[in-house]
TORLOBA-39908 format. One record per residue (C-alpha): residue number from 1; residue in one letter; z, x, y. Coordinates in steps of 0.25 Angstrom, whole numbers, padded with zeros to 4 digits. Layout:
<k=NUM&r=A&zz=Z&xx=X&yy=Y>
...
//
This chain:
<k=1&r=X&zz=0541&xx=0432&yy=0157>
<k=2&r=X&zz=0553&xx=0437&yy=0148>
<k=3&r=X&zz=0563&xx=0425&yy=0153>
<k=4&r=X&zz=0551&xx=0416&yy=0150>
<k=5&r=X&zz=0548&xx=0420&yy=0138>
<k=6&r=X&zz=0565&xx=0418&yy=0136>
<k=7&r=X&zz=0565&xx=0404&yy=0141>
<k=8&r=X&zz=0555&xx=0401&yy=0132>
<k=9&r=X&zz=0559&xx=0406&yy=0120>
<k=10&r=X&zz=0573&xx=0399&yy=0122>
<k=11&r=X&zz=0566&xx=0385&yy=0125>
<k=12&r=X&zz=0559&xx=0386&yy=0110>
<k=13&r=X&zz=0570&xx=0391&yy=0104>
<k=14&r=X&zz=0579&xx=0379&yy=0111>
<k=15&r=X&zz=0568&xx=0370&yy=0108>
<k=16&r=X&zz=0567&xx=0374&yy=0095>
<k=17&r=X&zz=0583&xx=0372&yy=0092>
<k=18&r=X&zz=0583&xx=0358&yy=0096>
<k=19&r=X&zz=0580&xx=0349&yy=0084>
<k=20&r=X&zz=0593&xx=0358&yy=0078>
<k=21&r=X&zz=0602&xx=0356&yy=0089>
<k=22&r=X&zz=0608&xx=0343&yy=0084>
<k=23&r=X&zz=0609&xx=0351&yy=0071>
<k=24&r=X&zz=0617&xx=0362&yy=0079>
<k=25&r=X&zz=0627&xx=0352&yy=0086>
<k=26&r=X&zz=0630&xx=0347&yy=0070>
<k=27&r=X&zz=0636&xx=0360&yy=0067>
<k=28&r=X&zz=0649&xx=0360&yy=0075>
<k=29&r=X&zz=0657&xx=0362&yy=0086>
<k=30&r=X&zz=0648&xx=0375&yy=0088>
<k=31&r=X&zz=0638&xx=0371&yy=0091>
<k=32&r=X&zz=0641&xx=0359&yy=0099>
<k=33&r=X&zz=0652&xx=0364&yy=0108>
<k=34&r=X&zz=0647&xx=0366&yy=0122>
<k=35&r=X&zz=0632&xx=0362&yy=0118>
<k=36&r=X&zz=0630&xx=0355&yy=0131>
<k=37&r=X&zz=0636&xx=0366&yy=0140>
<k=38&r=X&zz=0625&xx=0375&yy=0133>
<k=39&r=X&zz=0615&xx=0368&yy=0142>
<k=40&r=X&zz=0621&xx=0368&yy=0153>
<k=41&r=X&zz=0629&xx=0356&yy=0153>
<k=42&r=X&zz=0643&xx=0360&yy=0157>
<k=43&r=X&zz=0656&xx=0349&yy=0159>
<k=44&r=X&zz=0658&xx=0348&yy=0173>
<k=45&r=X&zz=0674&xx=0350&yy=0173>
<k=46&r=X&zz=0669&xx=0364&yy=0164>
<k=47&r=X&zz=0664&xx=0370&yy=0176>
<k=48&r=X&zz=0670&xx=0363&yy=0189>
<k=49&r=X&zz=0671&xx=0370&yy=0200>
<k=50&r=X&zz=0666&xx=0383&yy=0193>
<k=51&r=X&zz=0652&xx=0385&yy=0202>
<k=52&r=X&zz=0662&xx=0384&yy=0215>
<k=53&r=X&zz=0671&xx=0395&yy=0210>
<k=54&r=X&zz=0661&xx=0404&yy=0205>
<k=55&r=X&zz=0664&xx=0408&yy=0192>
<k=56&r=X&zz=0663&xx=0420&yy=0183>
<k=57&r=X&zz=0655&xx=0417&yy=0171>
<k=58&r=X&zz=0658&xx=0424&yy=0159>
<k=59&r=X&zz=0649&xx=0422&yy=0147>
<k=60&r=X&zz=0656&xx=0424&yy=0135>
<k=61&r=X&zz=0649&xx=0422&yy=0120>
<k=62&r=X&zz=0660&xx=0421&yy=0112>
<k=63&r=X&zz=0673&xx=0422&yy=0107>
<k=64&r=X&zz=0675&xx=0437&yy=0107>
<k=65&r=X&zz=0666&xx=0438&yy=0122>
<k=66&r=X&zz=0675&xx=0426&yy=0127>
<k=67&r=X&zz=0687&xx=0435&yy=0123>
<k=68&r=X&zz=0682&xx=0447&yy=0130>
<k=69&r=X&zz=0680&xx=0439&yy=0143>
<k=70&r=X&zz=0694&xx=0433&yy=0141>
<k=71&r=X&zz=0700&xx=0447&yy=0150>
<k=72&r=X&zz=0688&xx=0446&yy=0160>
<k=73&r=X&zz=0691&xx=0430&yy=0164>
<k=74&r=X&zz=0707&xx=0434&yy=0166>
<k=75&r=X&zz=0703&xx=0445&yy=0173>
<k=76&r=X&zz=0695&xx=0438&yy=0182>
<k=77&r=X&zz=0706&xx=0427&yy=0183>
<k=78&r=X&zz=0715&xx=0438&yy=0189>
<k=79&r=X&zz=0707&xx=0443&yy=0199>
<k=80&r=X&zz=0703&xx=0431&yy=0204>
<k=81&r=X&zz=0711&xx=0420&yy=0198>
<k=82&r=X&zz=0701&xx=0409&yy=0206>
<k=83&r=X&zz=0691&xx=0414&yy=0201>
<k=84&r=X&zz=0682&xx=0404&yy=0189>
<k=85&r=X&zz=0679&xx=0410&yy=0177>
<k=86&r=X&zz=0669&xx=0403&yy=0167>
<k=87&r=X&zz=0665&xx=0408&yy=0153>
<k=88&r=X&zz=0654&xx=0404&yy=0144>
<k=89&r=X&zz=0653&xx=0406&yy=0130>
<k=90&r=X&zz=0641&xx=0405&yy=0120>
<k=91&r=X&zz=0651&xx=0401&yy=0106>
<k=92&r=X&zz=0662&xx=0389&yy=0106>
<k=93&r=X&zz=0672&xx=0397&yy=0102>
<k=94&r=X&zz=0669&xx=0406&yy=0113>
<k=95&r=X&zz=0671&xx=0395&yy=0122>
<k=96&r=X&zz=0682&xx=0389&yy=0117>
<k=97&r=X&zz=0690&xx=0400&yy=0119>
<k=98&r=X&zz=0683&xx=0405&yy=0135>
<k=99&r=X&zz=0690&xx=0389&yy=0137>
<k=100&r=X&zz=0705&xx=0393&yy=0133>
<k=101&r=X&zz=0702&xx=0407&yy=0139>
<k=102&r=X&zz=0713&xx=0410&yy=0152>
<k=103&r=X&zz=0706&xx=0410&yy=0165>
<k=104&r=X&zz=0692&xx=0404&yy=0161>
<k=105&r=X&zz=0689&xx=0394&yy=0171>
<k=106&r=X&zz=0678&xx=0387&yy=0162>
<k=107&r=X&zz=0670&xx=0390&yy=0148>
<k=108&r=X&zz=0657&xx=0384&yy=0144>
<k=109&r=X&zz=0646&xx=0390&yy=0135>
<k=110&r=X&zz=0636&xx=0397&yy=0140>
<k=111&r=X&zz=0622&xx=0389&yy=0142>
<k=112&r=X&zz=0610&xx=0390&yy=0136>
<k=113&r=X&zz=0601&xx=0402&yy=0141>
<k=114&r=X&zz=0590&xx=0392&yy=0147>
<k=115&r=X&zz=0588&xx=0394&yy=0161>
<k=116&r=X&zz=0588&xx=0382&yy=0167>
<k=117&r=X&zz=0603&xx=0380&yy=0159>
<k=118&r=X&zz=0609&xx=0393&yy=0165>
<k=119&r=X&zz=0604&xx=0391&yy=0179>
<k=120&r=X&zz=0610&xx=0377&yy=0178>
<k=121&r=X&zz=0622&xx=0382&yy=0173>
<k=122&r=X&zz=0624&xx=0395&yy=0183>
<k=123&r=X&zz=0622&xx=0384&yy=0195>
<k=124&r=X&zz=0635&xx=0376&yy=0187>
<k=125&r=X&zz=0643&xx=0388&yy=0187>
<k=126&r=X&zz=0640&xx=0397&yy=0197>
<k=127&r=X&zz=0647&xx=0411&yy=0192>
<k=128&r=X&zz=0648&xx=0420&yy=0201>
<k=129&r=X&zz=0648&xx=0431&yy=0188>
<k=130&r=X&zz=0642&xx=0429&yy=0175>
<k=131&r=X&zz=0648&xx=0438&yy=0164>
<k=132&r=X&zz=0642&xx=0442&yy=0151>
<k=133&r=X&zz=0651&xx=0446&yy=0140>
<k=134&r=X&zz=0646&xx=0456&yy=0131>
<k=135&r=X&zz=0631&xx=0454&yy=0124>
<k=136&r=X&zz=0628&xx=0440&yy=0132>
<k=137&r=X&zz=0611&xx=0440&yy=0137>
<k=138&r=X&zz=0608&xx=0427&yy=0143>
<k=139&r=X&zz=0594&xx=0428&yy=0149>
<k=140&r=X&zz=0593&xx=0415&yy=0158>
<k=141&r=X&zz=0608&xx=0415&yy=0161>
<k=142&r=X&zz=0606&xx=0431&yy=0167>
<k=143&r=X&zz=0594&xx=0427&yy=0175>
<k=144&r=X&zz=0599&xx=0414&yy=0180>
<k=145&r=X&zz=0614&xx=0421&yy=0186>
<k=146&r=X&zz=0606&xx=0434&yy=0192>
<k=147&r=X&zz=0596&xx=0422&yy=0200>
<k=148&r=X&zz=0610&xx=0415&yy=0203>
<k=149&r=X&zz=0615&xx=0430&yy=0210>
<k=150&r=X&zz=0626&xx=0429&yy=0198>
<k=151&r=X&zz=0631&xx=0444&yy=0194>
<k=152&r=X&zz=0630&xx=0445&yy=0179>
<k=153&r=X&zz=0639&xx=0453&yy=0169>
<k=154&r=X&zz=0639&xx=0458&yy=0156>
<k=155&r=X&zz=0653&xx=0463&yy=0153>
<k=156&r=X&zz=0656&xx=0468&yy=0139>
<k=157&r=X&zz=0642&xx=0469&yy=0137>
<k=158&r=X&zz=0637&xx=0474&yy=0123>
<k=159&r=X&zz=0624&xx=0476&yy=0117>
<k=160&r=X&zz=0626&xx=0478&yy=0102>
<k=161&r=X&zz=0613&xx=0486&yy=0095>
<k=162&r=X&zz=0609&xx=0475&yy=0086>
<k=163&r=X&zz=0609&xx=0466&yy=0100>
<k=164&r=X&zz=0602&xx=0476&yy=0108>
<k=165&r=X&zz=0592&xx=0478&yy=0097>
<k=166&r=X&zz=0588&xx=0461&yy=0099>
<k=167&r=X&zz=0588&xx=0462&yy=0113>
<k=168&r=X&zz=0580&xx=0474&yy=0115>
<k=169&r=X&zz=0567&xx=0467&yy=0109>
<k=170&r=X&zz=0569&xx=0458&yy=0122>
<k=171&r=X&zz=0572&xx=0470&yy=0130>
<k=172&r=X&zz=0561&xx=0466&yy=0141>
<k=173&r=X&zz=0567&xx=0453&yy=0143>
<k=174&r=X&zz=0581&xx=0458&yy=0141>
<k=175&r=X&zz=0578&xx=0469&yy=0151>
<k=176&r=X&zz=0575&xx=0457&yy=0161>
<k=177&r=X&zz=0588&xx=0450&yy=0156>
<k=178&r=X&zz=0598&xx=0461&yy=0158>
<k=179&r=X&zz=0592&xx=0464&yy=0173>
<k=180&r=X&zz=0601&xx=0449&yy=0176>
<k=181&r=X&zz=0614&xx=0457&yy=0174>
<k=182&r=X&zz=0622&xx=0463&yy=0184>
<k=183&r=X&zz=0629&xx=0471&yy=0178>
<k=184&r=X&zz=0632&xx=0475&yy=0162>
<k=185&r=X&zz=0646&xx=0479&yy=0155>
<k=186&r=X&zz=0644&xx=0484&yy=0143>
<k=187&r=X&zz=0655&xx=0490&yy=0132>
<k=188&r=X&zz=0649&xx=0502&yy=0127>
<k=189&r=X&zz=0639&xx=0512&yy=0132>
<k=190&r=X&zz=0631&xx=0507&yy=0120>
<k=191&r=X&zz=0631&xx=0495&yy=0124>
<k=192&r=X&zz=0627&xx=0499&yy=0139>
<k=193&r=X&zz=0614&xx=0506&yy=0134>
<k=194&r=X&zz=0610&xx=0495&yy=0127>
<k=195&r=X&zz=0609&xx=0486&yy=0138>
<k=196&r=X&zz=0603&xx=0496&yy=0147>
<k=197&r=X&zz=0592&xx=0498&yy=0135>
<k=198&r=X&zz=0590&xx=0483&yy=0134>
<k=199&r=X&zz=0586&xx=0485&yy=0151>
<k=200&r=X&zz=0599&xx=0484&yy=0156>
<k=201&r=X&zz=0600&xx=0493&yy=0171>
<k=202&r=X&zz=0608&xx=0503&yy=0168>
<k=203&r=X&zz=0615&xx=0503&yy=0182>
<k=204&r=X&zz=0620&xx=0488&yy=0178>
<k=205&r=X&zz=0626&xx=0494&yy=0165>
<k=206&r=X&zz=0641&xx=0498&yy=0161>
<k=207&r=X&zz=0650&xx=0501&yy=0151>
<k=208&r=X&zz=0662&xx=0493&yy=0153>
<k=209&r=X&zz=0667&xx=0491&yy=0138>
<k=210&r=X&zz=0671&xx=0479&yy=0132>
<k=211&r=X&zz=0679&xx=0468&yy=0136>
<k=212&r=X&zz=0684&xx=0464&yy=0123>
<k=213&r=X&zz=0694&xx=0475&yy=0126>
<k=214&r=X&zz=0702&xx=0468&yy=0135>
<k=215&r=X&zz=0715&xx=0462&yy=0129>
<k=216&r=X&zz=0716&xx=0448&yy=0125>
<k=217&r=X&zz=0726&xx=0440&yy=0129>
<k=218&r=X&zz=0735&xx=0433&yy=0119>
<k=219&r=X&zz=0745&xx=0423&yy=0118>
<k=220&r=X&zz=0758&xx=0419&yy=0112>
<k=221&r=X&zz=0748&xx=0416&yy=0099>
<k=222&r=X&zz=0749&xx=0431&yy=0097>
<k=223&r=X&zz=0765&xx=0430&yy=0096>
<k=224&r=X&zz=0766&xx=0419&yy=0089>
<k=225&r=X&zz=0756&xx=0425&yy=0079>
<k=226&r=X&zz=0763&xx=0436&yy=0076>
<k=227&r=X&zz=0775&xx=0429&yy=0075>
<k=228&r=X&zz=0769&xx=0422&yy=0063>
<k=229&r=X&zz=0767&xx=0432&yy=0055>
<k=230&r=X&zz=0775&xx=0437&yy=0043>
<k=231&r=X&zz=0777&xx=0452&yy=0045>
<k=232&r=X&zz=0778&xx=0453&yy=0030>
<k=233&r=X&zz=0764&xx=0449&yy=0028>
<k=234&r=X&zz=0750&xx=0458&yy=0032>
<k=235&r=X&zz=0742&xx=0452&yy=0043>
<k=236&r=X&zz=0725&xx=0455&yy=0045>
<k=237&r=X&zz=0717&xx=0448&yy=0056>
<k=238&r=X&zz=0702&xx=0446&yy=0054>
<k=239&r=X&zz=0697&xx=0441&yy=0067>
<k=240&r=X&zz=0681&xx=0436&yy=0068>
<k=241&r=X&zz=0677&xx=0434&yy=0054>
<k=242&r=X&zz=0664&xx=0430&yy=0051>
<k=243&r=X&zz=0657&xx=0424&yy=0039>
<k=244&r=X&zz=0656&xx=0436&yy=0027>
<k=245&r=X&zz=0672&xx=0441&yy=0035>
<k=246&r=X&zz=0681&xx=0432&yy=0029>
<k=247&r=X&zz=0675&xx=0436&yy=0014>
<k=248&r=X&zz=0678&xx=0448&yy=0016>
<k=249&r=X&zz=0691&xx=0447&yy=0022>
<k=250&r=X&zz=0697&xx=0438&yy=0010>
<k=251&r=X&zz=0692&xx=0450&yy=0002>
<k=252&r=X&zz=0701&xx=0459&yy=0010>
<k=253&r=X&zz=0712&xx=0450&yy=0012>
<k=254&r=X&zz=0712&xx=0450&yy=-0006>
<k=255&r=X&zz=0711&xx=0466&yy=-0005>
<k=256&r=X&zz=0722&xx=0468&yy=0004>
<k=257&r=X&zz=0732&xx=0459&yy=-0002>
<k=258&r=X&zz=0734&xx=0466&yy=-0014>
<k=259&r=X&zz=0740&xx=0476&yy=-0006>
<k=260&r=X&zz=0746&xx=0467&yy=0005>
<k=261&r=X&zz=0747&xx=0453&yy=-0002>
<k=262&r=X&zz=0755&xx=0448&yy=0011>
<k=263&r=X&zz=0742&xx=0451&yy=0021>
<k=264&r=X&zz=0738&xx=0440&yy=0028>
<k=265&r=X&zz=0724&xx=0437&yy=0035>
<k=266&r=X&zz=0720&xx=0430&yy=0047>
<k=267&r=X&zz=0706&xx=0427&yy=0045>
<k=268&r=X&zz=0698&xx=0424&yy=0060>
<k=269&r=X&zz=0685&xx=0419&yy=0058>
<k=270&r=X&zz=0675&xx=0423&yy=0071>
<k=271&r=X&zz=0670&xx=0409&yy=0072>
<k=272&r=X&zz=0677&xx=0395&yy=0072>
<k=273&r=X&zz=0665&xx=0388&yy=0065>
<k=274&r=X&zz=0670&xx=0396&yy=0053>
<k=275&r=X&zz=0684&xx=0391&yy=0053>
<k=276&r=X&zz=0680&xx=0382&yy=0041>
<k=277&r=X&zz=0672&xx=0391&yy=0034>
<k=278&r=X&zz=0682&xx=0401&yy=0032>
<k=279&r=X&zz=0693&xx=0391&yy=0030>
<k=280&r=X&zz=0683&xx=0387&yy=0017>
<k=281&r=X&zz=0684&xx=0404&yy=0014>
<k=282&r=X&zz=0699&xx=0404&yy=0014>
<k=283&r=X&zz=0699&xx=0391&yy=0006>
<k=284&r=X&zz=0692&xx=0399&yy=-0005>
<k=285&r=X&zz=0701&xx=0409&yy=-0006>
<k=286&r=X&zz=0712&xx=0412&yy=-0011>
<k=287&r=X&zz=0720&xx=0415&yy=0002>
<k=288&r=X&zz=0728&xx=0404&yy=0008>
<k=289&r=X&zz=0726&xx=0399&yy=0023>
<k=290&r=X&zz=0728&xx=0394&yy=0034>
<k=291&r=X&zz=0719&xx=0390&yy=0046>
<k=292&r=X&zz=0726&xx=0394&yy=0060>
<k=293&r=X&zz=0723&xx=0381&yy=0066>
<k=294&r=X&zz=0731&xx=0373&yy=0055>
<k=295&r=X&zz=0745&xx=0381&yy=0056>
<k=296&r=X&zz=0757&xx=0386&yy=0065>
<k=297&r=X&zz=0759&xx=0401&yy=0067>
<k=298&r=X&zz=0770&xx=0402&yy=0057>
<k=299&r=X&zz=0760&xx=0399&yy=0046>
<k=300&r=X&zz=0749&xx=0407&yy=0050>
<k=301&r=X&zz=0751&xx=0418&yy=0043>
<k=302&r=X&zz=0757&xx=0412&yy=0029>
<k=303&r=X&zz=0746&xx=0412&yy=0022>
<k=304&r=X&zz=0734&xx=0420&yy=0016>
<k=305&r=X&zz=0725&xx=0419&yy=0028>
<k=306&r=X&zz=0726&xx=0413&yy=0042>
<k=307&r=X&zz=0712&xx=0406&yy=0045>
<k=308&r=X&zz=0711&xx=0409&yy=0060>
<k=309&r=X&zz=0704&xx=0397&yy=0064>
<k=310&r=X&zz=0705&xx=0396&yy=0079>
<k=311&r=X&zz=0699&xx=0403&yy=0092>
<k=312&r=X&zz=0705&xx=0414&yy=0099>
<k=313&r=X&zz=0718&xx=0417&yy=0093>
<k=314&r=X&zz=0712&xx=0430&yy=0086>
<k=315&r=X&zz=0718&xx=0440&yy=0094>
<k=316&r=X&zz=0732&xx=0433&yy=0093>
<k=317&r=X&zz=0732&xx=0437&yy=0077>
<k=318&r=X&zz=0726&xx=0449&yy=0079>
<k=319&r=X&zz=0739&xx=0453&yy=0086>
<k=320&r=X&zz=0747&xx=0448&yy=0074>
<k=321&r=X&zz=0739&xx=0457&yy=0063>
<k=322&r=X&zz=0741&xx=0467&yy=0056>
<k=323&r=X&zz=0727&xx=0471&yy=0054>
<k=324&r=X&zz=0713&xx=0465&yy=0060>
<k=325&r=X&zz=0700&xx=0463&yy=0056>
<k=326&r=X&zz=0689&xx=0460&yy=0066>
<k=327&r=X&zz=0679&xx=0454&yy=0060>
<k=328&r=X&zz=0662&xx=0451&yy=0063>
<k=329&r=X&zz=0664&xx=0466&yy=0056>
<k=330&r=X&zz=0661&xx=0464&yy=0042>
<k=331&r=X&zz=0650&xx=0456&yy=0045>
<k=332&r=X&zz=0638&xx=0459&yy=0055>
<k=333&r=X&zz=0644&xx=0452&yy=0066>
<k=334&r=X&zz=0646&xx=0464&yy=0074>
<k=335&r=X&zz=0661&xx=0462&yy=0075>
<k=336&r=X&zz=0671&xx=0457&yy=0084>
<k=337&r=X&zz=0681&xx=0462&yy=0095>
<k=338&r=X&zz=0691&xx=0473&yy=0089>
<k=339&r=X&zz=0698&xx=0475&yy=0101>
<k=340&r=X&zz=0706&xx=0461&yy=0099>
<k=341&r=X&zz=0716&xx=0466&yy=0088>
<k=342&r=X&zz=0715&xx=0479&yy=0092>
<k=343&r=X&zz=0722&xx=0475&yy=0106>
<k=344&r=X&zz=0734&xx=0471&yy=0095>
<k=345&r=X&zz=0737&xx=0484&yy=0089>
<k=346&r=X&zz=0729&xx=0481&yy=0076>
<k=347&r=X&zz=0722&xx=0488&yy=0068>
<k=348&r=X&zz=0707&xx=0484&yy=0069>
<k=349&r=X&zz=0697&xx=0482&yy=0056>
<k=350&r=X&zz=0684&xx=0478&yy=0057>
<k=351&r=X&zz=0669&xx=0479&yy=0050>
<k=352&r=X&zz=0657&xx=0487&yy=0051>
<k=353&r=X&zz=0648&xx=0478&yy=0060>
<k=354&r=X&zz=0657&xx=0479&yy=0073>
<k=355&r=X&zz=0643&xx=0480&yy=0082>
<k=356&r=X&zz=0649&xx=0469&yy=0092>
<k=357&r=X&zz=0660&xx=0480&yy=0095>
<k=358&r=X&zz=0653&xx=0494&yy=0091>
<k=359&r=X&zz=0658&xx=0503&yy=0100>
<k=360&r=X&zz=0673&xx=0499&yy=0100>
<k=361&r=X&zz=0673&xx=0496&yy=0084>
<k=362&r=X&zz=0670&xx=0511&yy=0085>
<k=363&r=X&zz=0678&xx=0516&yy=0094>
<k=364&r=X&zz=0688&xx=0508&yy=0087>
<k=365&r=X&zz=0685&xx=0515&yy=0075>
<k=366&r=X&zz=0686&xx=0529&yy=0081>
<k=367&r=X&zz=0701&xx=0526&yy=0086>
<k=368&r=X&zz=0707&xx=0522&yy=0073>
<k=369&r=X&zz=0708&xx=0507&yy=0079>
<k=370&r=X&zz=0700&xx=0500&yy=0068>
<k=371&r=X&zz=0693&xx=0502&yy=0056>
<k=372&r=X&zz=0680&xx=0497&yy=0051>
<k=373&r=X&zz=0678&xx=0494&yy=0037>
<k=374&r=X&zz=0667&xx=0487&yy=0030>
<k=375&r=X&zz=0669&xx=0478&yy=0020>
<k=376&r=X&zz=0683&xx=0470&yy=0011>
<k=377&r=X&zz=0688&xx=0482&yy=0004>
<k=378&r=X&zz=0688&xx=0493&yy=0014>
<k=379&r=X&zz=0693&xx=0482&yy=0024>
<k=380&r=X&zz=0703&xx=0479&yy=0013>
<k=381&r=X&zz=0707&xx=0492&yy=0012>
<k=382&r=X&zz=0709&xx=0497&yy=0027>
<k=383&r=X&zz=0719&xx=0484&yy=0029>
<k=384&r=X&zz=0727&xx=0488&yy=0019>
<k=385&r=X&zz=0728&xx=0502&yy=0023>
<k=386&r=X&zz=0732&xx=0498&yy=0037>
<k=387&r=X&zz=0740&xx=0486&yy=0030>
<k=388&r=X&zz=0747&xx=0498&yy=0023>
<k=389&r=X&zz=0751&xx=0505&yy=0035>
<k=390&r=X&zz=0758&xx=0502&yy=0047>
<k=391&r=X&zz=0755&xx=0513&yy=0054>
<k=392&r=X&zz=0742&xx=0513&yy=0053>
<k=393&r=X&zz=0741&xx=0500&yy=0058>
<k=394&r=X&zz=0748&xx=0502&yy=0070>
<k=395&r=X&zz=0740&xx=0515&yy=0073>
<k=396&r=X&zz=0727&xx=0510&yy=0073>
<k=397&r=X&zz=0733&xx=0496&yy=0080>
<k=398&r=X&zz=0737&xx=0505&yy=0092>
<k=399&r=X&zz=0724&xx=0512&yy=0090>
<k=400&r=X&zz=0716&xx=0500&yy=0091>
<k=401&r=X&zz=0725&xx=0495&yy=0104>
<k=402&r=X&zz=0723&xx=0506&yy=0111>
<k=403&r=X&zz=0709&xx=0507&yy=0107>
<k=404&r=X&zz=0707&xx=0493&yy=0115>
<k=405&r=X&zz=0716&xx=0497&yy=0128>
<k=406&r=X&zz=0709&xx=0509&yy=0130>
<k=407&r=X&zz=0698&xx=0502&yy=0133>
<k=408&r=X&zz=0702&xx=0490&yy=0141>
<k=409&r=X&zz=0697&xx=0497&yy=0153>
<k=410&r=X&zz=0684&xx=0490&yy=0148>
<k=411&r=X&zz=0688&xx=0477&yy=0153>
<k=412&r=X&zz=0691&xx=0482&yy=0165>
<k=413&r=X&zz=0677&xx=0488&yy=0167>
<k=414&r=X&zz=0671&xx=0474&yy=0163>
<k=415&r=X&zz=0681&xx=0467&yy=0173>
<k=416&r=X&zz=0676&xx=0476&yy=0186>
<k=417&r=X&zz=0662&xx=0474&yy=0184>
<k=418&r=X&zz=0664&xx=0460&yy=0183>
<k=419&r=X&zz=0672&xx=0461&yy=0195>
<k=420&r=X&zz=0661&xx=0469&yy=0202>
<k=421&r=X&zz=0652&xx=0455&yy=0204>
<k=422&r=X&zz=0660&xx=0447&yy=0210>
//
């Protein structure tokens, strides 16, 4: 009765969106970018020869999930190098990135949670795993692989309470839903009751930890990055900025210069679709730019503020600051991954709304690897206090690498229950 009820309600709401789906395809590349493959209709060179080979299917929202799964697909790749590895995303960023990733045999975006779509569309691909990365619930999709006899994983799972409060006025039908999974991997103990609240069994449930703590690989970029930069001038990274951030960190940016007027700010922006948008912010201040995309690395840094407008080359300026902010923080966002510059040696600021990332932000905290502050002056303030000191820097840099190898047994965990099914 309760996937009735679910199949219905997504007909109306489907029906409903129609008349503004010519509306939404006017709007960008956003929107329009893999519209078809949301339906089911995949290219046939994209997934050629996948269903023989029996794939693992990784589904992976976004950016920051499709970087998590990044150590789990090389990781299946050395075990067993013939092995097909597809991932799905939900965002086009994500995707864009799961198709430069090493040792992905295919990315396409995930389908539309209509039955008759994800049964067509399991018989395509024919996994022989379907892997969940961290907060993914797809009702049709996790009823249609269990009929199929598909093992079904969710690794790096995590349930914050503002999600867990949504899906527990469902919980009858989510109770039905989680019965589909094989097996949960989730990152905190938090986390693992939750889901066993929301009617998870508790013999299918364990605390494996995050996967976001295993490393990243980076290139020469990260080099050649570092290379570029003038040792005489300050450098502070803020990754993953959201609408509300970048005013704020034009403030600091203004406050710290009257102490260090050589700082220097690489400015990231979470979402490409904002690119111009906070172009047209920097325009109306009075720091000079540069956009990423439009220079060489000699020139990246000779200016105000470096405008990084391009996908996946974060982690590689993280390695060349001084200090990084991680941002999502300062707004309600929930926050974003903290282990990436603190696999660096960096030291780690961030907002007060880090729910995305409670218990490491916490734990994080509690080390002396990062510092929460909450608004332009205090985050002013505590850069140039580690600005001011070396020592200090480098202190809670170490603190803050150690902090993420001490807990890359997590991937290890995630890899051996995945392992475990097939």
């Amino acid at each position: 009765m309760w996937y009735l009820l679910y199949n219905i309600t997504l007909m109306i709401v489907f029906v409903t969106a129609l008349p503004f789906l010519p509306l939404m395809l006017m709007l960008g590349p956003r929107y329009r970018e893999g519209f078809s493959q949301r339906f089911g209709f995949y290219p046939q060179d994209r997934l050629a020869g996948l269903a023989a080979a029996r794939p693992v299917w990784i589904h992976a929202a976004s950016v920051g999930e499709v970087r998590a799964a990044g150590a789990l697909v090389r990781a299946f790749k050395v075990a067993s190098p013939e092995r097909k590895v597809l991932i799905s995303t939900f965002t086009a960023t994500g995707n864009r990135i799961a198709r430069q990733m090493e040792g992905v045999d295919a990315a396409i975006f995930l389908p539309l949670d209509f039955y008759w779509i994800v049964r067509g569309t399991l018989a395509r691909i024919h996994p022989s795993l379907l892997v969940f990365i961290e907060t993914e619930i797809w009702p049709n999709l996790l009823r249609e692989a269990y009929r199929h006899g598909i093992p079904t994983l969710l690794l790096s799972g995590r349930l914050s309470a503002k999600a867990f409060s949504r899906y527990f006025l469902w919980r009858r039908f989510f109770r039905q839903v989680l019965g589909y999974f094989t097996f949960f991997g989730m990152q905190s103990p938090e986390d693992a009751l939750r889901i066993q609240k929301l009617g998870a069994d508790e013999t299918k449930v364990a605390v494996t930890g995050s996967l976001k703590f295993a490393s990243e690989r980076v290139g020469e970029r990260c080099q050649s990055i570092i290379s570029a930069r003038d040792p005489r001038r300050q450098l502070l990274v803020a990754g993953s900025s959201h609408r509300g951030e970048e005013e704020i960190l034009l403030q600091v940016l203004t406050l710290a210069r009257e102490q260090f007027p050589a700082l220097t700010m690489v400015l990231a922006p979470r979402h490409p679709e904002r690119f111009a948008e906070v172009e047209k912010l920097l325009r109306n201040s009075p720091f000079a730019f540069h956009r990423k995309s439009q220079v060489q690395a000699e020139k990246y840094f000779e200016k105000d503020i470096l405008l990084l407008d391009t996908v996946g080359e974060l982690p590689d300026f993280f390695a060349a600051a001084d200090v990084t902010f991680v941002g999502g923080s300062l707004v309600d966002i929930g926050g974003h991954n903290v282990l990436e510059p603190a696999r660096f040696q960096k030291p780690v600021l961030f907002g007060p709304y880090m729910s995305n990332f409670k218990s490491i932000a916490e734990e994080m905290k509690q080390s002396g690897a990062a510092i929460e502050v909450h608004d332009a002056g205090e985050l002013a303030r505590v850069l140039m206090g580690l600005l001011a000191d070396a020592d200090a820097r480098v202190q809670m840099g170490r603190r803050a690498s150690q902090f993420a190898g001490a807990n890359r047994n997590a991937f290890t965990r995630n890899f051996s229950l995945a392992q475990r099914y097939l």
